[in-house]
C-alpha positions in Angstrom: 50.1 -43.1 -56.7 51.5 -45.8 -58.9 49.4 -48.9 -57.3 46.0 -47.1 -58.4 44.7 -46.5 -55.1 43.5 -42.9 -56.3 42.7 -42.0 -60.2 43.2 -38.0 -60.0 45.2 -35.5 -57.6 44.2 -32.3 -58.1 46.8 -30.2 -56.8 45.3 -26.9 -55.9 47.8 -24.9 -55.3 47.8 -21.1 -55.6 50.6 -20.7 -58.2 51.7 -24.1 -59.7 54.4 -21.5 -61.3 56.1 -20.8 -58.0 59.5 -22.2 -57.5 59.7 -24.3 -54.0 61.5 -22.7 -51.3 64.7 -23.6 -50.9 67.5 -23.2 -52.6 68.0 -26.7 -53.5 64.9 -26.7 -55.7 65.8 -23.3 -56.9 64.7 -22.9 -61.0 61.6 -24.9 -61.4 58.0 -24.6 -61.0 56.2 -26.5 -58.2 54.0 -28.0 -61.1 57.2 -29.7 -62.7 58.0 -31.2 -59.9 54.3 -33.0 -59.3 54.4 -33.8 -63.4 57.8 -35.7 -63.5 56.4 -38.0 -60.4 55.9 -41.9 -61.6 51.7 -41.5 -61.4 50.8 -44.2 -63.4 47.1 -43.6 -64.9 46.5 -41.2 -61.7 45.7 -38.0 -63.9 47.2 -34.6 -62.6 44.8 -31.4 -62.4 45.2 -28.3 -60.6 42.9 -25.1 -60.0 44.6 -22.1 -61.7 44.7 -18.5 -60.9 46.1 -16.0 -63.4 47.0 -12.3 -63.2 47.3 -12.5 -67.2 45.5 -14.9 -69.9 49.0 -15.1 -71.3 49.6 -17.1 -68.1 47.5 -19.7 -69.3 49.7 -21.1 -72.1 52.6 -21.2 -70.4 
């Protein structure tokens, strides 16, 4: 992502608030993991679902 072959991912996942499986990456949200990647000036988007609108600031 960091030799500016693409200028936006868009994730779209389901729940960028699930935790991956495995224990290993146990604790964090799928979305931290895709914003701490070096992206350059790729911008990072994803489609989100919510149950609640509190959701939406988290």
């Amino acid at each position: 992502m960091d030799e500016g072959k693409i200028d936006f991912l868009d994730m779209s996942m389901w729940n960028v608030f699930k935790e991956p499986a495995g224990e290993s990456f146990g604790g964090r949200s799928l979305l931290s993991y895709f914003a701490e990647l070096e992206r350059g000036n790729v911008r990072l988007g994803s489609g989100l679902w919510t149950r609640l609108p509190i959701e939406l600031i988290r």
